[in-house]
N, C-alpha and C positions, 0 to 999 in steps of 0.2 A: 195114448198114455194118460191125457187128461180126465178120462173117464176111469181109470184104472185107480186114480190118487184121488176122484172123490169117495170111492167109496172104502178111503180110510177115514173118511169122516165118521158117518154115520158107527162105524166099525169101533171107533175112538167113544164113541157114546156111549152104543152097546157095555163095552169095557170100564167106564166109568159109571154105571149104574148097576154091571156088576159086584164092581169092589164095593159101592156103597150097600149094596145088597151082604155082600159077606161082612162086612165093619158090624149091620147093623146086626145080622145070625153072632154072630163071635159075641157083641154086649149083651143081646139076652140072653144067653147061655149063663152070663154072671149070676149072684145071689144077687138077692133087693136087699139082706141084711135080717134085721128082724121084725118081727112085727108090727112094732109101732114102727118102721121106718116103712115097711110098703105100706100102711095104712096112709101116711104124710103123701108118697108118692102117689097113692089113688084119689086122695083129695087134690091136689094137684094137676094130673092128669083129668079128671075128668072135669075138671072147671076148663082149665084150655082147651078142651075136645067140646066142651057147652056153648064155650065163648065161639071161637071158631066156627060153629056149625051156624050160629046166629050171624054172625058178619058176614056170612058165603053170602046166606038167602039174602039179606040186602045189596051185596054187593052182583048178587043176580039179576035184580029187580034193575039194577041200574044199567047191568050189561045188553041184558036184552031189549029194553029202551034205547038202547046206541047202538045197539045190532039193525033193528028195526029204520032208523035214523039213517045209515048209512045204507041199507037196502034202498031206501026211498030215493037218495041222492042217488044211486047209482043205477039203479032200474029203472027211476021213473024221471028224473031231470039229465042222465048221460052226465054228471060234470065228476064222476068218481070213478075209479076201477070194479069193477063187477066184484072183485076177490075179495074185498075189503072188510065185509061186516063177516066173513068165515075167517079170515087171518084176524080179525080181530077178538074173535071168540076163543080162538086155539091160543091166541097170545096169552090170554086171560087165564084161560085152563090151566096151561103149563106153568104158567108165575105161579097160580094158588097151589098147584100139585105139588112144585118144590117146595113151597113154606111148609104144607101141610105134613107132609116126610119128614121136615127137617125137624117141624115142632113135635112129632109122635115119636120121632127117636127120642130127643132131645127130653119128654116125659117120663117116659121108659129108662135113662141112662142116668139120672139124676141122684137117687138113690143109691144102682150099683154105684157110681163112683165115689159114692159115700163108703159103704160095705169093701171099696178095693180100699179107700185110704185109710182103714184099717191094720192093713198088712203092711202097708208102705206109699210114701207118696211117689214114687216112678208111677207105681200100677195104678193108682187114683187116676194120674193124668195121664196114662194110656187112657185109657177107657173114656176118659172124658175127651180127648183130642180125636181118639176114632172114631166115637157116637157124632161130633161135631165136623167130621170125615163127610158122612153120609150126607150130611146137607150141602156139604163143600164138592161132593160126587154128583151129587144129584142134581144139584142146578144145573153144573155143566156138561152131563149126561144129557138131560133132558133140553137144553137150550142148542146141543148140539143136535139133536135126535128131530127136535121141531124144524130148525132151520134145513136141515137136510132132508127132511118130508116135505117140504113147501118145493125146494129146488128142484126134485124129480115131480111134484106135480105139476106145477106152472111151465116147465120145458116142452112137458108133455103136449100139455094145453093152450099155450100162448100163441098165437100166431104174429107173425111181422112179415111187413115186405121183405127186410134185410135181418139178416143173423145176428148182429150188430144190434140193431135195434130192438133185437127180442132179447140180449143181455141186459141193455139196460130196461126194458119194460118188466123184467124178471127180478131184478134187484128190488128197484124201487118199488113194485109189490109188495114183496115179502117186508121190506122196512115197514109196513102197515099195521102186521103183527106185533108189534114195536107198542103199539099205543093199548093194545087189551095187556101187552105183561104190564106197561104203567101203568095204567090205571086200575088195576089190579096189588100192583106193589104200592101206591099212593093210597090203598082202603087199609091195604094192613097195615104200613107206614106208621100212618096217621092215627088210625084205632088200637095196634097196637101202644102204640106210644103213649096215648089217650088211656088206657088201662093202665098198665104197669106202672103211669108215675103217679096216678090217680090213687094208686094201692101204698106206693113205695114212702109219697111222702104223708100219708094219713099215718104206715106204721111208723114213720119215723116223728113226726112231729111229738103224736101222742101217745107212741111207745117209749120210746129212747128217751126225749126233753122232757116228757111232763111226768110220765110214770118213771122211766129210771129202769128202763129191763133194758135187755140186751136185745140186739138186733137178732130175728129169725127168735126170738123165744115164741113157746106157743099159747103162753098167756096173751099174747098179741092179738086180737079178733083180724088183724089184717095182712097177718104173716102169711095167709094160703093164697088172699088174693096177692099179694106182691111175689108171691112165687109163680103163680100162674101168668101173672104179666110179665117175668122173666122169659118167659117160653112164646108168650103172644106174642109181645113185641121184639126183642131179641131177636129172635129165632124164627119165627114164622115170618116176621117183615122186614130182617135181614134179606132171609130168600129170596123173595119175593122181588128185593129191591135192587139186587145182584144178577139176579136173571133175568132181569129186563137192562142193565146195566151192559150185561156179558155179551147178549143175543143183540144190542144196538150197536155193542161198536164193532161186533163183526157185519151186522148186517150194514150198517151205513157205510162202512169201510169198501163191502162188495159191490154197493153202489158207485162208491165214489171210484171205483177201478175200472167199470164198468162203461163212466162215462168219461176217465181220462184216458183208454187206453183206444177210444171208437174209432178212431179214425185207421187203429193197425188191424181191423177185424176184429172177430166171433174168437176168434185161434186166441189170440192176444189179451182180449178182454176176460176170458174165462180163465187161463192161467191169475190175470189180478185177481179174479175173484174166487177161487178156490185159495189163494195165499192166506188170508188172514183165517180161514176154517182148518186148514192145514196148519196151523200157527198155534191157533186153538187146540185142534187134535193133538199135533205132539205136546203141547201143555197139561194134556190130561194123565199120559202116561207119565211124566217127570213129575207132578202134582202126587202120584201115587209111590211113586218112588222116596218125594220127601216125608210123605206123611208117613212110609216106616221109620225114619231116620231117626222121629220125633220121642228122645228118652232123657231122663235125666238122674241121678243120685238122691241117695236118701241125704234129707236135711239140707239138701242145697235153697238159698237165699234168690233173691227177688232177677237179681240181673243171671243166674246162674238157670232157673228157670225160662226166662227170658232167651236167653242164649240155647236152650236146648229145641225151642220153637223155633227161631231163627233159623236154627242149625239144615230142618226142612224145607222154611220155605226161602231162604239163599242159594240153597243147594239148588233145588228147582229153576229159579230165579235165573243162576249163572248157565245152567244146560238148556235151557231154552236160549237165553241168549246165542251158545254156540247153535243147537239145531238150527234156529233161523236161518243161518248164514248158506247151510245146507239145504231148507228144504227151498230159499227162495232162488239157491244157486239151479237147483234139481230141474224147477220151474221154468227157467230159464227165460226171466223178465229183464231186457238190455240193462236195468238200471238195479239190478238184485242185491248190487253192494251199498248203494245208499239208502235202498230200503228197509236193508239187515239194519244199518244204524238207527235208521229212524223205529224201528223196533225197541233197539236195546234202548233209543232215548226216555220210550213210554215208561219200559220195564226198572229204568233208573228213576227216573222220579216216583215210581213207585213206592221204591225202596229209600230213596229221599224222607218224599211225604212220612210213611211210615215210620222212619226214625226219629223225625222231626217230632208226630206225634208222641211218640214215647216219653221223649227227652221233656215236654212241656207235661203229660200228664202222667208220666209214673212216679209214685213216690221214692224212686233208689235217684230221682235226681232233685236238684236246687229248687228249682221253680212252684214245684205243687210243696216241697217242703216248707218254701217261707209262706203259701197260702195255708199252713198250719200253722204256723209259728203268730202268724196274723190272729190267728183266733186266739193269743192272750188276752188283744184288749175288745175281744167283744165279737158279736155275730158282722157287725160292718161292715166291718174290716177284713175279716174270710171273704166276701161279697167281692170288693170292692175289687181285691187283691185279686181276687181269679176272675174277674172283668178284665183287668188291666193284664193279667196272663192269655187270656183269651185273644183277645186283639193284639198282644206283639205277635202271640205265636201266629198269627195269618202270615206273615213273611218270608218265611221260609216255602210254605206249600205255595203262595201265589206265585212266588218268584220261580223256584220250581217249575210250574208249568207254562208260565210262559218261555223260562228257556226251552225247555223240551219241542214246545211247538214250533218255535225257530226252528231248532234243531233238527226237527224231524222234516219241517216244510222244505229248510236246504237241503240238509240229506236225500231227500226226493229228490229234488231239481240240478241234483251234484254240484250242492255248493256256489249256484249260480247267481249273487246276489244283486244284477241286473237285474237278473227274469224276477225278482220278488218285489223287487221295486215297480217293477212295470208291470205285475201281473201277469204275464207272459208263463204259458204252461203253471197257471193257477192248480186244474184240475188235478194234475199230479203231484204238487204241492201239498196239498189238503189230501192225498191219497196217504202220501205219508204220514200227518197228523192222525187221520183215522188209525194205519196199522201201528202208531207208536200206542192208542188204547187199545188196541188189540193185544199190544205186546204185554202192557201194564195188568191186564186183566185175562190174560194166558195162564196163568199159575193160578187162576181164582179156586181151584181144585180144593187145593194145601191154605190159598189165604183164609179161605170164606171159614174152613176148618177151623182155624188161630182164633177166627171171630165165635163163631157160633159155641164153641168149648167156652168160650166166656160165661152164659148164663148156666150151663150146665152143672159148670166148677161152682154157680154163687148158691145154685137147687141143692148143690151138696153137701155145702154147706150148712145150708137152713135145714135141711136133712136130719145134720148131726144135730145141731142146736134143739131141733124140735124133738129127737128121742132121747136127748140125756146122754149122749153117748159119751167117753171117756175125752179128757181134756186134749190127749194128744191127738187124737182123731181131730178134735175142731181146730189143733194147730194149723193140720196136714190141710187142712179144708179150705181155711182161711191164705194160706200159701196159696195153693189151687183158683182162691176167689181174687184175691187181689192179684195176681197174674190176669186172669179172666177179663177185671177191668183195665188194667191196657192193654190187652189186645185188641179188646173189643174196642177202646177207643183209635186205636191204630187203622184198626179195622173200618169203622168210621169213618179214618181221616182219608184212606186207602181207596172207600169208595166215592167221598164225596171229588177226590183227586181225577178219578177215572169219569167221574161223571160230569169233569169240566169237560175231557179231551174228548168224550163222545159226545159232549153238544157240541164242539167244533164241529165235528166231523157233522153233525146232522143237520148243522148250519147250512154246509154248501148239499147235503142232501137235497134238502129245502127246496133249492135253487131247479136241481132236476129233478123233482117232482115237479112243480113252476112250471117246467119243458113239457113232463107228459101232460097235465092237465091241458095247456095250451093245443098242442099238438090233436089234443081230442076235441076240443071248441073246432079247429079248422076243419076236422074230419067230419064233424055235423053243420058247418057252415055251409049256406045254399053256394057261394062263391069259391068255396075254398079257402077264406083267406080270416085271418083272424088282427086286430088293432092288437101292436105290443107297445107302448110307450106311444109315440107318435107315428107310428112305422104300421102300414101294412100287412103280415108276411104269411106264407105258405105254410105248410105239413114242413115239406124239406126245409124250408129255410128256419124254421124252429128248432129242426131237429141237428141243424148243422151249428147250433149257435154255441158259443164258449160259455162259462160263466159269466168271464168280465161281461159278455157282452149285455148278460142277463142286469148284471149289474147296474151297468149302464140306461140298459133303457126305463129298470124301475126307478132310477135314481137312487139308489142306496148308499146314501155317501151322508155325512153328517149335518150338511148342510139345509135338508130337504126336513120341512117341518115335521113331515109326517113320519119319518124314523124317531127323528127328536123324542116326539109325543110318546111313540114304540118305548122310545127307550127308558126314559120315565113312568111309565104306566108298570114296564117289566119290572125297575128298580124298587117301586112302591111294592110287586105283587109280590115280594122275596120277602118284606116287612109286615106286610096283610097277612101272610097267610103264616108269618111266626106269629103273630099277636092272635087269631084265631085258635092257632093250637095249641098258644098259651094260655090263652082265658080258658079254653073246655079242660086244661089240664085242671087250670084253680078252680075252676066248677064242682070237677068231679072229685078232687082233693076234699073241699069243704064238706062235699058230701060226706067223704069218707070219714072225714077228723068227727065233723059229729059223731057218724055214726060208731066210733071206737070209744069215744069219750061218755054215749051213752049205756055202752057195753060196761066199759068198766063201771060207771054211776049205779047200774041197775040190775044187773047179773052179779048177783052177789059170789065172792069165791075168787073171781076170776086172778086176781094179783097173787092170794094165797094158795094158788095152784089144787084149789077144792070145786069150783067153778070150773065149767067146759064153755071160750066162745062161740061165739054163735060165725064160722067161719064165712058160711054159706049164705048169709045175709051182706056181706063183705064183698063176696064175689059177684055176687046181683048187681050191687050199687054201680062197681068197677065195668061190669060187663053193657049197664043200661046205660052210663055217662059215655062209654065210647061208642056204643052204638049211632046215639042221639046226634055226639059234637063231631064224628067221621065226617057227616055227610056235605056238610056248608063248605068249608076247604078244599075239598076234595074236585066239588062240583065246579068251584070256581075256577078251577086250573086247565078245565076243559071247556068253559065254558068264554073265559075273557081271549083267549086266539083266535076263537070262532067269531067273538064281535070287532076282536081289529080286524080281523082279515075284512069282514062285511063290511067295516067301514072305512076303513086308512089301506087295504092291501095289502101288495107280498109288501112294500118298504114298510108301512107299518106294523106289517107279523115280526120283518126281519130285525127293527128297532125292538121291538117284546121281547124276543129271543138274546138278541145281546144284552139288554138291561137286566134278564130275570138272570141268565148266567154271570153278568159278573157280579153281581148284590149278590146274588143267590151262592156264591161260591165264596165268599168271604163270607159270609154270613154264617153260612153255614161250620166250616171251618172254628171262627170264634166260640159257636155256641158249644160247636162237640166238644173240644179242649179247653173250654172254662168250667165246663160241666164235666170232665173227666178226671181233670185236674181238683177241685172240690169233691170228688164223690172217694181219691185216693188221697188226697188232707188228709179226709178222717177218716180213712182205712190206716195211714199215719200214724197218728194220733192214738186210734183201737190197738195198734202195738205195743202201748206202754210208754212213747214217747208222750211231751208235755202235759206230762198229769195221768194219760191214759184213757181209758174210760169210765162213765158219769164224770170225768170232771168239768167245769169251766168252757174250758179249749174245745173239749169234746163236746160242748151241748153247741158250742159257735162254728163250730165245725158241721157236726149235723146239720144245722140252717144253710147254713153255704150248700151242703148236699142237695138239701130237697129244692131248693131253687136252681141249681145244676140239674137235675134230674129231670125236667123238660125239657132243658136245653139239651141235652144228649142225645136224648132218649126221643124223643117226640118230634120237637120243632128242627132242630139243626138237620139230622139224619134224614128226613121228610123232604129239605129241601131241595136236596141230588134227584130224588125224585122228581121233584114239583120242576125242575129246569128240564129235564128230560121230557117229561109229559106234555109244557108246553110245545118241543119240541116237535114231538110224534105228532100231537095233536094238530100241528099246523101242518106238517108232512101229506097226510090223510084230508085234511082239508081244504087243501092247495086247490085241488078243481071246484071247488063253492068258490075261493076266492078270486080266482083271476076269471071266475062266470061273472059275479052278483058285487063285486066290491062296489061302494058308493064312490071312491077317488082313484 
């Protein structure tokens, strides 16, 4: 029977890159509108298809230098899995294939949804929510489709003494593919991020404040590149950063089932692990189900929009909830009802997080309002005020998830709060935390959809703006764009949430990776026997060991200097690597403001609409400053695990890991919702409230924007990544470390 219910996995995939396949046949079938609007759209697309094809080949450059790297370790020093530098490749592939999908619809769809909000704004935001469909199908098409190609190969090909032991050397495998989708999703992340706000706030600084035009006008020399970094960054490094998000907490999850479930057999272990793919699977068909639901009325207002996206992914949301209950009952795992819970706890805080978001950054509530209301007496004070916005709102999502993980750790152990205090049936504990982001990131089908219709609705916008199009049209547009940005920020909040609960879970992955690494020292030991802490031990007596035990003998407890050290080096690396992809954002900004300011200086015409700018000198600038400031950040996140593990060990990896996760999640959090919040001030404000636009409010406003607009955009959203990567990355390099550590 277990062989019969995996392959509704791959089946589920199949079917989800189906529909995203018909979403995207039905948008092009639309008009592009008229002429000058597909000419905007071919400027557009073919800068993100430029930009893009330049970040692959460096991001090439670097894959196959770590391909290479990990051949070395594993062929020629024995301390890695042989499989590693291929799952590392494929992880890679399949991250850039989804952004790449999602950003060539998302090119293609920008204008039609221009040309439907014409007619009406229902069909605007069709069109825009089912082009943003495709990238929401396609990660998890494709995330399902890889992981289910790896599990029939390595079955195939793994050999073990025990059945049991071929589960878990199966698992933790495939988690390795884990590190090419980050590090893959941490180039677009980052480069994205690095483009778009590098464009975003050049147009805005010295379009909007100093010249006095309107946002997307095309007297702008920097209106195509900010269009194009909608699509690069947005879109392409959403994906990216979701499918390696989607694909870790199911694959850590199978691990973690894998080694809690060892001791009842191969029979037992494979039910845990096909659960959370099967979780996933029926997520994809309910995911499809909400994304038709997704309609709304002509002339409906900001929460009535709101509520018609809701309307999908709730719906989804609550039938996954029931299916769980079903497929893990089907399963027939002893503990299937408190695992159903610890599901629904992921999929609640989801829906939490998410709201939370809203509430702090959409403008229909209190909070991003008085961050307008502040821009009476000056740009500071918008600053200041969604600073002081940013950090309440951490409260809500942190607390959030540490209830969940309670939640979900008792709901494993049925409620047994001895066993949590004593450690006792750890392993299934933490099985639970894994399948509650399973659960959270089950719908990602419908969410990633909410998200990615964000930059589509803001292309459509600039669309109208740039062909002149009738007033009511940029009403409809502007409706469409500011929906856009809270979702997007929801979306945001949704994955940096999911990206705390899959470093839990990857945390105790960690641990057994630790195990096999170990387990292969003693298999090449002339004695048989390997040092673990001050102990001895054999093959079997490694492979029979608990966590705690693991625990125990690295020391990983708070007191041991060398987590300490971990955990301050991680806290710093969540603060390094914002200030990094801050400073390349004001780099490449400066660039740009020059370069707009001597556009208008010296191309004569340009403000009196007699002048054409120079677009394409815009897109250069935006496209060479991310290329240049990618790579420093990037490299760093893969490269400081690899020097604690060499020098402080698994407790010094394990202290990294905890410090870059909990900085790195508050951190993160503040930046996207003080930056979301600032970026819908003055979408606010662009209403007609206080003053409207060109006035006062609105130029204090804008400033608030463009200094939000890294935070969002860039550094915040980058750091769900950057916790994730170190994660993998120490995963993957668990047998270097307990070979060659120095302590």
């Amino acid at each position: 029977m277990d062989s019969l219910l995996f392959w509704l996995i791959p089946l589920a995939s199949v079917l989800a890159l189906c529909f995203a396949w018909h979403f995207y046949r039905q948008m092009m079938k639309e008009s592009e509108g008229t002429d000058t609007m597909k000419k905007i759209a071919l400027y557009v697309r073919e800068g993100a298809m430029a930009y893009l094809k330049q970040q692959y080949k460096i991001v090439l450059i670097v894959f196959i230098i770590l391909a290479i790297f990990f051949a070395i370790l594993a062929f020629g020093f024995h301390v890695q899995n042989p499989w590693v530098p291929f799952a590392f490749l494929t992880g890679g592939f399949f991250s850039g294939l989804a952004g790449f999908i999602g950003m060539k619809t998302a090119t293609y769809a920008s204008a039609r949804t221009t040309h439907a909000a014409r007619a009406g704004l229902n069909r605007g935001l069709r069109i825009a929510f089912r082009s943003g469909a495709v990238m929401g199908l396609t990660v998890v098409g494709l995330g399902l489709l890889d992981i289910s190609i790896w599990f029939i190969v390595l079955n195939h090909f793994v050999d073990s003494a025990s059945a049991a032991q071929k589960m878990v050397i199966i698992t933790t495998t495939m988690l390795t593919f884990g590190m090419g989708a980050s590090t893959q999703a941490l180039f677009a992340r980052v480069g994205g991020g690095i483009y778009t706000k590098a464009a975003d706030v050049g147009a805005d600084l010295v379009g909007k404040v100093e010249a006095g035009i309107p946002e997307d006008d095309p007297r702008n020399p920097a209106t195509i590149a900010d269009n194009v970094g909608d699509n690069v960054g947005d879109v392409a490094g959403m994906g990216a950063d979701l499918y390696e998000s989607y694909c870790g907490s199911i694959l850590s999850t199978a691990a973690l089932g894998a080694s809690a479930f060892y001791a009842l057999g191969a029979s037992v272990q494979m039910k845990a692990i096909l659960a959370p793919m099967l979780i996933a699977a029926l997520g994809i068909l309910l995911s499809i189900i909400g994304i038709y639901l997704v309609r709304t009325k002509e002339g409906a207002d900001m929460k009535q929009l709101l509520g018609a996206l809701g309307r999908g992914t709730h719906t989804a949301a609550i039938l996954i909830a029931i299916g769980t209950f079903g497929i893990l009952y089907m399963l027939g795992l002893d503990n299937w009802l408190g695992l159903s819970f610890s599901v629904i706890s992921g999929l609640l805080a989801g829906v939490i997080i998410g709201q939370s978001t809203e509430y702090y950054t959409s403008h229909s509530y209190q909070p991003t309002r008085r961050v307008s209301e502040a821009g009476k007496t000056g740009p500071a004070t918008v600053i200041i005020s969604g600073i002081g916005l940013g950090m309440l709102s951490t409260a809500i999502p942190v607390i959030t998830i540490a209830v969940a993980v309670i939640l979900a750790y008792l709901c494993a152990i049925g409620f047994n709060v001895k066993e949590m205090l004593t450690g006792a049936n750890m392993a299934l504990g933490l099985y639970g935390i894994g399948i509650a982001a399973v659960g959270m990131l089950s719908t990602l089908g419908i969410t990633l959809a909410t998200d990615a219709y964000g930059p589509i609705a803001d292309n459509a916008g600039g669309n109208a703006e740039m062909s002149g199009l009738e007033p009511e049209v940029r009403h409809r547009t502007d409706a469409l764009d500011a929906l856009g940005n809270t979702t997007a920020a929801t979306g945001k909040g949704f994955a940096i949430g999911s990206a705390a609960l899959t470093a839990l879970a990857l945390l105790a992955s960690y641990i057994e990776e630790i195990k096999i690494g170990l387990a292969r020292l003693a298999d090449s030991a002339a004695n048989g026997l390997v040092s673990v802490g001050t102990e001895m031990l054999s093959k079997a007596q490694i492979e029979g060991a608990s966590i705690v035990d693991f625990i125990e003998y690295y020391q990983m407890n708070v007191m041991n200097p060398k987590v300490l050290a971990g955990v301050f080096v991680g806290s710093m690396m969540a603060f390094m690597f914002c200030g990094l992809t801050m400073n390349a954002v004001g780099r490449a900004a400066q660039s740009m403001v020059e370069e707009v300011r001597r556009q208008f200086r010296e191309i004569k015409g340009i403000l009196t609409g007699e002048g054409t700018p120079d677009y394409a000198r815009c897109v250069e600038i935006s496209t060479r400053g991310a290329q240049r400031e990618m790579v420093l950040p990037s490299m760093l996140a893969i490269i400081v695990p690899v020097l604690m593990g060499l020098i402080f060990g698994v407790a010094g990896v394990m202290g990294l890991l905890v410090g870059g996760l909990g900085s790195g999640f508050v951190l993160a959090i503040f930046m996207a919702n003080a930056g979301g919040a600032w970026d819908n001030a003055k979408k606010y404000v662009e209403e007609g409230n206080f003053g409207g636009k060109g006035g006062d409010v609105h130029k204090a406003t804008v400033v608030g924007d463009t200094v939000g607009d890294p935070f969002k955009d860039t550094s915040g959203p980058s750091l769900n990544i950057l916790i994730k990567l170190m994660s993998m990355v120490s995963i993957v390099m668990a047998g270097l470390t307990v070979a060659w550590s120095l302590f």
